[in-house]
C-alpha positions in Angstrom: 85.2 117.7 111.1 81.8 119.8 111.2 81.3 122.9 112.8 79.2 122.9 116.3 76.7 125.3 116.3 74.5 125.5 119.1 70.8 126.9 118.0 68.9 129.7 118.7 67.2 130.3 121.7 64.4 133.0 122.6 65.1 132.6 126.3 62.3 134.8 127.4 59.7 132.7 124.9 60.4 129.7 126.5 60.0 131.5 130.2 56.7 132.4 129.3 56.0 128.8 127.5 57.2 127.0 130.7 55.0 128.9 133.2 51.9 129.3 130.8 52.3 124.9 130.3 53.8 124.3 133.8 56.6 122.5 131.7 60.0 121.7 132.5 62.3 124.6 131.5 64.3 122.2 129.3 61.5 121.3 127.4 60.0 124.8 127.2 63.7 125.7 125.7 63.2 122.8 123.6 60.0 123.4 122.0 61.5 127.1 121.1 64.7 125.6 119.9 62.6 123.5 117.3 60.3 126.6 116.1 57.1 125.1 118.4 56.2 128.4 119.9 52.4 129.6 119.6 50.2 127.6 121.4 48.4 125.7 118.8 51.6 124.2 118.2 52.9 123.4 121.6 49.1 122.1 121.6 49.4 120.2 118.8 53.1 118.9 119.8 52.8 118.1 123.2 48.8 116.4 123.2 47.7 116.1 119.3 45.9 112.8 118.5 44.0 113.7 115.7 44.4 113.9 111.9 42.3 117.4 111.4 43.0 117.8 107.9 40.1 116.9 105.3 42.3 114.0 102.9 39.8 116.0 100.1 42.0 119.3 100.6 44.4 117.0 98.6 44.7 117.4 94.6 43.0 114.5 92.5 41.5 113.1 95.7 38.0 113.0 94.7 39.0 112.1 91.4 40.7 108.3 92.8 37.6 108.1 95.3 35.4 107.9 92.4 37.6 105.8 90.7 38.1 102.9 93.3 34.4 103.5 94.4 33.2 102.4 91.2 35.7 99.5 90.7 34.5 97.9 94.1 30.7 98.8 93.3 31.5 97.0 90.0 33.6 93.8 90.9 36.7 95.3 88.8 40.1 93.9 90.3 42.4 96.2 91.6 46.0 95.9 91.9 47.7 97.8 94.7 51.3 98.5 92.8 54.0 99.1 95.6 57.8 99.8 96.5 59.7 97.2 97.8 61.2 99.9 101.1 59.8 99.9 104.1 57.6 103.0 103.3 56.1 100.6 99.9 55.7 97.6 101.7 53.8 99.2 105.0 51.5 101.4 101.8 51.0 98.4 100.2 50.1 96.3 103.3 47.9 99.0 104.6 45.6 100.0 101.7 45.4 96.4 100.5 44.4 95.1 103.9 42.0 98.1 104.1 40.5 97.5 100.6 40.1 93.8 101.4 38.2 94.4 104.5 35.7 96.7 102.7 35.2 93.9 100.0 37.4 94.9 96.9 38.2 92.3 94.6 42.2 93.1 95.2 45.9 91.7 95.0 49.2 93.5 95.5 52.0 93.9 93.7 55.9 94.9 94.5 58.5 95.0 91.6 62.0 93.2 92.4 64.7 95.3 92.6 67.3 93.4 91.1 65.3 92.3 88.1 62.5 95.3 87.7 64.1 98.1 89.4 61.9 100.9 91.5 58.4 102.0 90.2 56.2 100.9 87.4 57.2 98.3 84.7 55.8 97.7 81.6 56.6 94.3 81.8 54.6 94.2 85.6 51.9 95.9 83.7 51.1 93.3 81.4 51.4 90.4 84.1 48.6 92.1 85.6 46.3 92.7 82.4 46.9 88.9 82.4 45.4 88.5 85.9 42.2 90.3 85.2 43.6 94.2 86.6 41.2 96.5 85.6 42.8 99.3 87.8 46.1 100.0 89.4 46.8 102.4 92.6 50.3 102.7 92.8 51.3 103.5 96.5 54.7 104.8 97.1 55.8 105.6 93.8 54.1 106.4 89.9 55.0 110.0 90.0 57.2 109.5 86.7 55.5 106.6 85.2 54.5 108.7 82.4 55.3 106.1 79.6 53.8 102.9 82.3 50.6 104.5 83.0 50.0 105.4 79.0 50.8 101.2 78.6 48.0 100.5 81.2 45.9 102.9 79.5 46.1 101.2 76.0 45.1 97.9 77.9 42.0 99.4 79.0 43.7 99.4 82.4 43.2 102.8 84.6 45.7 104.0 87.1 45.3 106.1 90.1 48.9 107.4 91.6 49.5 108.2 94.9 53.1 109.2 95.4 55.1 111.5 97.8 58.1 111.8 95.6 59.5 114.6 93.4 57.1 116.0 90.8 58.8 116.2 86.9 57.1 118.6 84.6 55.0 116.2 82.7 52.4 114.0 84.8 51.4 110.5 84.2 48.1 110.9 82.2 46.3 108.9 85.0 42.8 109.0 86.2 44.0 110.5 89.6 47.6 111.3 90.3 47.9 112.4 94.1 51.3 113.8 94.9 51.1 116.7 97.8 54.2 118.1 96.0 52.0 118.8 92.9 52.0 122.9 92.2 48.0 122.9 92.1 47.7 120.8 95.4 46.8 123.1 98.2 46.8 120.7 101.0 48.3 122.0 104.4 50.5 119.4 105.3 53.2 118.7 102.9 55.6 116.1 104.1 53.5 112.8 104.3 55.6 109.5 104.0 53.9 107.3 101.1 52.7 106.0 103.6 50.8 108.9 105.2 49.1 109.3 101.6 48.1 105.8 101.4 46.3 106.0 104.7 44.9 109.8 103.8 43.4 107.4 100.8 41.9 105.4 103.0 40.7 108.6 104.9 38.8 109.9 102.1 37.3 106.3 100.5 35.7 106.3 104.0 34.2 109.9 103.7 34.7 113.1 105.2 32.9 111.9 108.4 34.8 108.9 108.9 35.8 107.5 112.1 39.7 108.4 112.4 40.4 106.9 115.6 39.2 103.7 113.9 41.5 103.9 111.0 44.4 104.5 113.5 43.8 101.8 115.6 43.9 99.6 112.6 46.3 101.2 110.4 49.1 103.8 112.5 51.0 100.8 113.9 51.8 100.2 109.6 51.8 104.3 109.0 54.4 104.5 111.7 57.1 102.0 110.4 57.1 103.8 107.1 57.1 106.9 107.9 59.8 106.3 110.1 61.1 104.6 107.7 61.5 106.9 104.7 62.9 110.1 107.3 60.3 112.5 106.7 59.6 115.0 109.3 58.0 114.1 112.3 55.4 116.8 112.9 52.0 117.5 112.1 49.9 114.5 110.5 53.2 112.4 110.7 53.8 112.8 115.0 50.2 112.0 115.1 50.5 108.9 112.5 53.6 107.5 114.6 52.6 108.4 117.9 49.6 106.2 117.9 51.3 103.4 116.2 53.9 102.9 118.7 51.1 102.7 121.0 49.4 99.7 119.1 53.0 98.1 118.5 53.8 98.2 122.2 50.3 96.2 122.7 51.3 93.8 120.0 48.7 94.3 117.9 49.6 92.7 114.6 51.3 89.2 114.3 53.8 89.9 111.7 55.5 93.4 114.1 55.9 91.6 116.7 57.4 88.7 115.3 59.9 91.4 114.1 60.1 92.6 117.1 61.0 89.3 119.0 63.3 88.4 116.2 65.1 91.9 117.2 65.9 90.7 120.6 62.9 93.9 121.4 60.3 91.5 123.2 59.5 92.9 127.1 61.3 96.2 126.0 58.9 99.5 125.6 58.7 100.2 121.6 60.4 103.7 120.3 60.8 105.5 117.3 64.8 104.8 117.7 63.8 100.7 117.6 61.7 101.0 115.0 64.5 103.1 113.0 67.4 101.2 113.8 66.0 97.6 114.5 62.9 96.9 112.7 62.9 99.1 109.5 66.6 97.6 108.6 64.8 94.1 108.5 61.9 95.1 106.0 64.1 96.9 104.1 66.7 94.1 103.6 64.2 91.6 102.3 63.1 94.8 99.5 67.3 95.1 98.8 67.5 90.6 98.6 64.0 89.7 97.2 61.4 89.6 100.0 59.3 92.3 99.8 56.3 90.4 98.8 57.0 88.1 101.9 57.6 91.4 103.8 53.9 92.3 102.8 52.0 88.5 103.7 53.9 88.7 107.6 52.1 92.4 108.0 49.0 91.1 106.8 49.1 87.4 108.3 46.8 85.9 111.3 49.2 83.3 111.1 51.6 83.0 114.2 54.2 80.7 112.7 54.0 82.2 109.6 55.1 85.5 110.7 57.9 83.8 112.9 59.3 82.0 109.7 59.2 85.2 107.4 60.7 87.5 110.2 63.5 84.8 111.0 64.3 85.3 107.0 64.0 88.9 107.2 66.3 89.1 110.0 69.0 86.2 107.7 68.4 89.1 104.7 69.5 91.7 107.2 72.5 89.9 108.4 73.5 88.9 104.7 72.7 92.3 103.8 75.5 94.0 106.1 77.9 91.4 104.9 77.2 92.3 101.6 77.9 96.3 102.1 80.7 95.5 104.3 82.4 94.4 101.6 81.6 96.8 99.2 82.6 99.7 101.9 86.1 96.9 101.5 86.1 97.9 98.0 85.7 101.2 98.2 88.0 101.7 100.8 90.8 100.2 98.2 89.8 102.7 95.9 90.1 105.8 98.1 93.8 104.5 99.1 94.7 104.0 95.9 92.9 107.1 94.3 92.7 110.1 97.4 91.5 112.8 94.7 87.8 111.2 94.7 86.9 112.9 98.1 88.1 116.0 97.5 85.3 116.4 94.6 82.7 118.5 95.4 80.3 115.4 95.1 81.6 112.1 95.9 80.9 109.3 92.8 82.5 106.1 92.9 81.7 103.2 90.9 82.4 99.2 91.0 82.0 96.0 89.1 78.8 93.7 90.5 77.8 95.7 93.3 74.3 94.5 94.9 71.9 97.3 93.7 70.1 96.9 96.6 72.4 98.1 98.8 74.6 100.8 97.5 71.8 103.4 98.5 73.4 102.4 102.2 76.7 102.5 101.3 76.1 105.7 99.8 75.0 107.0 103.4 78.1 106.0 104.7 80.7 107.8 102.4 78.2 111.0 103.1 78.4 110.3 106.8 82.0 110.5 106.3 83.2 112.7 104.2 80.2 114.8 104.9 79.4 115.6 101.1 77.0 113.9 98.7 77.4 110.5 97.6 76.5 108.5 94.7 77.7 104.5 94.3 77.2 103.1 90.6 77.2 99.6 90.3 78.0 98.5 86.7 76.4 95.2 85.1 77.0 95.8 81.3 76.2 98.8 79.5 73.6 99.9 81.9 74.1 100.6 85.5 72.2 101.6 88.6 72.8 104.6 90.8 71.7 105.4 94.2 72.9 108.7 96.3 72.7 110.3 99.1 73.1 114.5 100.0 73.4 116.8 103.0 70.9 119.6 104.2 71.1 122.5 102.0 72.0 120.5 98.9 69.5 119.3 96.3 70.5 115.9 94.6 67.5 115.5 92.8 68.2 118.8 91.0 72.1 118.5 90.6 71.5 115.1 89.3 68.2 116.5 87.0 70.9 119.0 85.7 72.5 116.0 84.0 69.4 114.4 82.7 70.3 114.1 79.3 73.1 111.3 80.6 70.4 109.3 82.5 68.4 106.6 81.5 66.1 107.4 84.1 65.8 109.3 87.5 63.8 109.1 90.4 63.8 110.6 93.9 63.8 113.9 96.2 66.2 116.3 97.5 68.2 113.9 99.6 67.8 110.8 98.0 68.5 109.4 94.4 68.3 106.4 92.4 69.1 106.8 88.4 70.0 104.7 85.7 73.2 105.2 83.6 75.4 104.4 80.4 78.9 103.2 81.5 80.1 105.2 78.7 78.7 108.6 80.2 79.9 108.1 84.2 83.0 110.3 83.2 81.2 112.9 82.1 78.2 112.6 84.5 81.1 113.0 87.6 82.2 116.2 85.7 79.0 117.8 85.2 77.4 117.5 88.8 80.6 118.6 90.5 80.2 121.5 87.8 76.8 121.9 89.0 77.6 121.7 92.8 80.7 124.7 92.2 77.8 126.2 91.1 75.3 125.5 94.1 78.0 125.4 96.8 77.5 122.4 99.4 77.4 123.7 102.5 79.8 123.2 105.0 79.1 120.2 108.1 77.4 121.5 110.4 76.3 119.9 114.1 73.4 121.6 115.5 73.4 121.4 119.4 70.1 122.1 121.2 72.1 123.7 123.7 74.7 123.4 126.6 74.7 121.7 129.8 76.5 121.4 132.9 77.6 117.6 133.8 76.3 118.5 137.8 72.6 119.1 135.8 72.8 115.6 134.3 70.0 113.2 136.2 67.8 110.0 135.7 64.9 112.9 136.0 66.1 114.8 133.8 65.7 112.3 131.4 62.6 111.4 131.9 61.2 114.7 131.4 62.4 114.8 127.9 60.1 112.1 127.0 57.3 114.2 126.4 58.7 115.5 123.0 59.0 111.6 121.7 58.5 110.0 119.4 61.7 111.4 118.2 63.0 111.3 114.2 63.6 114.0 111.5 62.2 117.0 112.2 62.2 116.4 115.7 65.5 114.6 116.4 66.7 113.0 119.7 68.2 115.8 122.0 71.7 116.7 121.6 73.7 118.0 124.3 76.7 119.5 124.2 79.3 119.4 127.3 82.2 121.3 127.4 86.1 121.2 128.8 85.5 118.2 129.6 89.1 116.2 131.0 89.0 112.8 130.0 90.3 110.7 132.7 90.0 107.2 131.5 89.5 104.6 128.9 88.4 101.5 129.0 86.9 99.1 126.8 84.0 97.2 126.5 81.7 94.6 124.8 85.0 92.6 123.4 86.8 95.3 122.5 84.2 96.7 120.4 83.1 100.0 122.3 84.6 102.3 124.8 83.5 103.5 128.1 84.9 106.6 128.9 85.4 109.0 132.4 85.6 112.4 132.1 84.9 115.1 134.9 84.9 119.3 135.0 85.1 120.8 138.2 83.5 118.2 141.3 81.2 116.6 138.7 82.5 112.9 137.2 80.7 111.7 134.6 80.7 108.0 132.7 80.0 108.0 128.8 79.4 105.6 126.2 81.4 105.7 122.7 79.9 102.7 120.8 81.6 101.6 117.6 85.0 102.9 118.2 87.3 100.4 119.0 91.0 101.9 120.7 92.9 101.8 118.3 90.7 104.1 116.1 90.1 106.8 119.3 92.2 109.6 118.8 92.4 110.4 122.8 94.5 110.4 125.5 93.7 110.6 128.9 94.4 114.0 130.2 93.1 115.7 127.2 90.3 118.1 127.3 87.3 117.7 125.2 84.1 118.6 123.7 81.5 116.1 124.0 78.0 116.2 121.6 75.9 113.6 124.0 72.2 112.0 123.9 70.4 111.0 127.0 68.8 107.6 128.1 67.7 105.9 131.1 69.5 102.2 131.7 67.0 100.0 133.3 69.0 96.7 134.5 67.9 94.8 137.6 64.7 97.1 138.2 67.3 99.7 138.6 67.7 102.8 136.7 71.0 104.7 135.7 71.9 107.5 133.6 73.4 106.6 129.8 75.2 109.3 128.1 75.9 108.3 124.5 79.0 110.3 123.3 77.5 111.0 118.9 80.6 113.5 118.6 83.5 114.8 120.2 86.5 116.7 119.7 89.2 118.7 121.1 88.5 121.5 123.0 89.4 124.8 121.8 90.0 124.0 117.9 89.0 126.9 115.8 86.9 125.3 113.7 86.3 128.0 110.9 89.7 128.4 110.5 90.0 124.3 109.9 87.2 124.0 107.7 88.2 127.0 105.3 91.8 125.7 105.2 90.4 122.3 104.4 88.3 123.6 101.4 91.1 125.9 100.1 93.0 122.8 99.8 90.5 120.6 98.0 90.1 123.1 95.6 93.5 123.5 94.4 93.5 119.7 93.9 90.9 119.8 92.3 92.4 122.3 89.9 90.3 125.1 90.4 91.7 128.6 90.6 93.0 129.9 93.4 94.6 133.2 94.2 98.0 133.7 94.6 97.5 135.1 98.5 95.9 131.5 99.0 98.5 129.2 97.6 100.9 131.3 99.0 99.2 130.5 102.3 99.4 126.9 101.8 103.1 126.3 100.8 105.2 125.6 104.2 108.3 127.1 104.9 111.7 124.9 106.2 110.5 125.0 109.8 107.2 124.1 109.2 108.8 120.7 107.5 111.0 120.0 110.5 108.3 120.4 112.8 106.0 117.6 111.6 109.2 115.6 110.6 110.9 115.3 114.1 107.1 115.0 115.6 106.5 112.0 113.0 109.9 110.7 113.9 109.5 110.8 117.3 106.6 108.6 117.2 108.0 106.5 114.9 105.2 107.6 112.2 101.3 108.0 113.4 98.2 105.8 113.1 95.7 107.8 114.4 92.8 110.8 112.5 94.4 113.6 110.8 92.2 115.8 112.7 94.1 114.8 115.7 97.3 115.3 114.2 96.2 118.8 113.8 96.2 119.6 116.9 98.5 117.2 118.8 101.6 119.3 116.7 100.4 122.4 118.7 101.8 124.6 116.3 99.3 127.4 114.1 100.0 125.3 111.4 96.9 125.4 108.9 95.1 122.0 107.9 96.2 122.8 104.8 99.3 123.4 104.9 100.0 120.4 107.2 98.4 118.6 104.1 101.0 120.1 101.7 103.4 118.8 103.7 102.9 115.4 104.4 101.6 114.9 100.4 105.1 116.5 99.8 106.6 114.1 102.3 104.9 110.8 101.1 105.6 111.6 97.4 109.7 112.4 98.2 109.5 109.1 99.5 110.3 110.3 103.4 107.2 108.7 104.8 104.5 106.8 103.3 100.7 107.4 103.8 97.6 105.2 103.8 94.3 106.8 104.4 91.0 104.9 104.2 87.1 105.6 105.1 88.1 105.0 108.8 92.3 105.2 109.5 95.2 107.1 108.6 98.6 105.9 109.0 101.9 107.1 108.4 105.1 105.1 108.3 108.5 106.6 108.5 110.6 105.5 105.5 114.4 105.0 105.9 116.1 108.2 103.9 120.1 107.4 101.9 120.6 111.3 101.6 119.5 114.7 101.6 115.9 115.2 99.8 115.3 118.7 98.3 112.0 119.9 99.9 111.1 122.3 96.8 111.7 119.0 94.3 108.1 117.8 94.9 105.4 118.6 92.2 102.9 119.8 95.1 105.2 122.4 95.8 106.3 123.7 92.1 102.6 123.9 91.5 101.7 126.1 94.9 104.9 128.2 94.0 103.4 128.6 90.5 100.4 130.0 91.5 101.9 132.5 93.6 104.0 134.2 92.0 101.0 135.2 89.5 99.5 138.6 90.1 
């Protein structure tokens, strides 16, 4: 459960914005909502098309101008050394391509995951003294190849970095290391994609008078797919960098996009952010996770038609494999939570397995975040030394809870809400202990739902919709609108699509509204016709038939009228007294459930002859004041006295009634002793 908050509006602000713009009032509430409120801004938002920044603003820049300058003026090969994501592949593609065109002796080169792992190798390093490499750019990554570059250097090979990531305390002792998060770098515009700094590179090898619209035509269509991609923020340099390569993907511009695109089932469709996101960016990034990226880089840069048909139809088999692959290791890790519930009530979430596919447990790491709404890490063990990747939620650095435990790593990469690391099996133990000792320390913050703001269902309209457009493209920092619509009665429930997805009807007052809840199948929905609800909604416009219709997209929903605080703070006092952490005796003595409070849930649970739906519905179908936490002590009391018998997963939770030969002392269970315990200490 997460707490809806809806955010803040300056009602009067966007008044004035609306009537000073002749905009929409929505979107002149909008534009407030996201902190776009002085006109350069709203300016800059709504109409910007320019990159304004000088690249030369940027730290180092000069220096790797020179640098490459003199190695084209001079014949010297240059390698362009990328990552094998999305954001790598689309830096690697576009400064190579660009540095061919301008007549540099060049090759590219992108590590393999499984066998190299992310950033510089030694190992890669020599392959390319070998070939002739007289200088490397990384693109993408570098930023902690302290020990790499110093090999290079002893080979008489110079590097120049260019790197968006997390900046440690000692720098590579490069020729040029570019990193906007550098302490001395005074450019304006921090939150550039690898991309984004590739293509500033590019900015600045053609001089401070080059010809920008130029570059974009040639280059935004690869800026925008990895800055997508890697979920920075889309304002500033970034809106500007995807904007106008949507535009150039939608004309089908480059042979190897829209071969992904048609391999997508996308051809004849209009292009958005959202397709890139969820259609296109999975498929690179699934031949970096099984082995392609290389190929991943030849389809962006081919003039070959079949060519980029044959590479995107493997992509699109690596995708498919790919979700097979974390299917089953979401399979495994669902066991593990059913047979070990403790490991989500951690502060951060770290499981580990035997043989997972490094290249995917960064996803599956998403997912238990997504969840359980806390970091995640996933740790794959092969041998003595095995590969992490995590995830985190706003609020919550990763990087620096997992830095605080650096002296257990191997090595450690990444930014606040990402991680990859390498690790000893010998010190996961005490690598789970000391990050959750870290994280008591810098609390995680509780899951929150931001809502842009309420609507009434009668204000819902095809129109509507299509005035939001003019805040796309849409993505982090300027996500999709999200609605929220209240006491809602849910009328009916039907499924669709095989079963797969449910299309719901819900009405308030005269106004009957149709709503889409994908991915929820009806034996997972906890909801009953008749029952009043919350919904958080997005907005499209169906086109079918050269007709169009409103789509509502249900994201969240819960019951109406649920105080959510109360929830949420009953839910943490909980965890922490599994966990073991002290508690007061006015809390436990809060959480331990009289006699009534037993027969209550019992005859409820006997009634229905046990219960397979969430516990958050369980909650509130008892309609007693019963605390989540003490419900909680209950049914763990319950299950372990052998009266019922849970079985909670990443998706389900099910209890079954167990057949009782006598009376069962309620205060006998261990859950109980130890609440009682606690409370009688003063």
């Amino acid at each position: 459960m997460k707490k809806w908050v809806t955010r803040k509006l300056n009602k009067e602000n966007a008044v004035a914005v609306s009537q000073r713009y002749d905009l929409p009032m929505l979107i002149a509430m909008l534009l407030d909502i996201r902190g776009i409120t002085d006109d350069k801004e709203i300016a800059d938002f709504l109409y910007g098309e320019a990159l304004t920044a000088s690249p030369f603003e940027i730290k180092d820049m000069d220096k790797a101008v020179e640098r490459i300058q003199s190695a084209i003026e001079s014949g010297e090969r240059i390698c362009v050394y990328g990552d094998f994501d999305a954001d790598g592949v689309t830096s690697t593609a576009l400064l190579y391509s660009y540095l061919s065109d301008i007549g540099a002796d060049v090759l590219y080169y992108i590590p393999s995951r499984e066998n190299e792992g992310y950033g510089m190798n030694k190992g890669a390093v020599s392959k390319l003294y070998e070939r002739g490499v007289k200088l490397i750019i990384t693109v993408d990554n570098g930023i902690a190849a302290f020990d790499e570059v110093a090999y290079a250097n002893s080979l008489g090979i110079d590097t120049v970095v260019t790197d968006h990531h997390a900046v440690p305390e000692v720098l590579p002792e490069a020729v040029a290391v570019i990193d906007l998060h550098r302490p001395d770098c005074n450019s304006s515009f921090k939150e550039l994609s690898g991309v984004g700094v590739a293509f500033k590179l590019v900015q600045a090898i053609e001089g401070e008078y080059s010809d920008i619209q130029s570059l974009l035509e040639n280059y935004s269509d690869l800026a925008a797919i990895g800055t997508i991609g890697d979920i920075v923020p889309l304002r500033g340099e970034n809106r500007v960098l995807v904007r106008n390569g949507i535009r150039h993907i939608n004309n089908g511009d480059r042979l190897g996009i829209a071969a992904l695109v048609d391999e997508a089932g996308l051809r004849g469709r209009t292009i958005s952010a959202g397709n890139l996101s969820f259609n296109l960016v999975p498929r690179i990034n699934a031949g970096g996770r099984l082995g392609l990226s290389q190929k991943s880089v030849s389809m962006l840069l081919t003039d070959d038609e079949e060519y980029a048909a044959d590479i995107a139809a493997e992509l699109s088999s690596d995708n498919t494999e790919r979700q097979q692959i974390e299917r089953d290791i979401i399979s495994d890790i669902d066991e593990l939570i059913r047979e070990t519930p403790s490991i989500v009530n951690d502060r951060v979430i770290v499981v580990y397995g035997e043989g997972w596919h490094k290249g995917v447990i960064g996803i599956v790491a998403s997912r238990i975040k997504e969840i359980y709404m806390k970091p995640a890490i996933i740790i794959t063990l092969d041998g003595d030394e095995c590969r992490a990747s995590g995830r985190s939620v706003a609020g919550f650095s990763l990087i620096d809870a997992v830095f605080s435990c650096s002296d257990l790593l191997i090595q450690c990469g990444g930014h606040p809400m990402a991680v990859g690391f390498g690790i000893r099996k010998e010190n996961i133990e005490k690598f789970i202990e000391r990050i959750n000792a870290y994280a008591a320390e810098h609390p995680v913050p509780a899951p929150v739902l931001e809502l842009d703001c309420k609507l009434n269902p009668s204000q819902l309209s095809v129109d509507l919709v299509r005035g939001l457009s003019m805040l796309e493209p849409y993505g982090a920092g300027n996500p999709t609108p999200l609605f929220g619509l209240y006491n809602m009665t849910l009328r009916e429930i039907r499924e669709i699509g095989g079963g797969r997805h449910l299309r719901l009807t819900l009405s308030r007052g005269d106004s009957n509204i149709y709503a889409m809840r994908f991915s929820t199948t009806l034996a997972e929905f906890p909801y009953r016709a008749g029952d009043i609800v919350d919904l958080a909604v997005t907005l499209d416009i169906n086109d079918y038939n050269n007709s169009e219709s409103l789509s509502i997209i249900i994201r969240d929903m819960r019951f109406s009228g649920q105080d959510e605080d109360d929830i949420l703070s009953s839910k943490e006092l909980f965890e922490r007294f599994c966990r073991g952490d002290v508690i007061t005796p006015d809390e436990a003595k809060s959480l331990i459930p009289d006699r009534e409070d037993f027969a209550v849930v019992y005859r409820y649970l006997k009634a229905g002859d046990g219960y397979d739906l969430s516990f958050d519905s369980l909650v509130y179908r008892l309609r007693s004041d019963m605390s989540y936490g003490k419900l909680r002590v209950i049914l763990e009391s319950m299950n372990e006295l052998g009266l019922i018998r849970i079985s909670e997963g990443m998706y389900d939770f099910k209890i079954k009634m167990c057949e009782v030969g006598g009376k069962v002392d309620l205060n006998s269970s261990l859950i109980i002793k130890k609440l009682k315990e606690v409370s009688l200490y003063e």
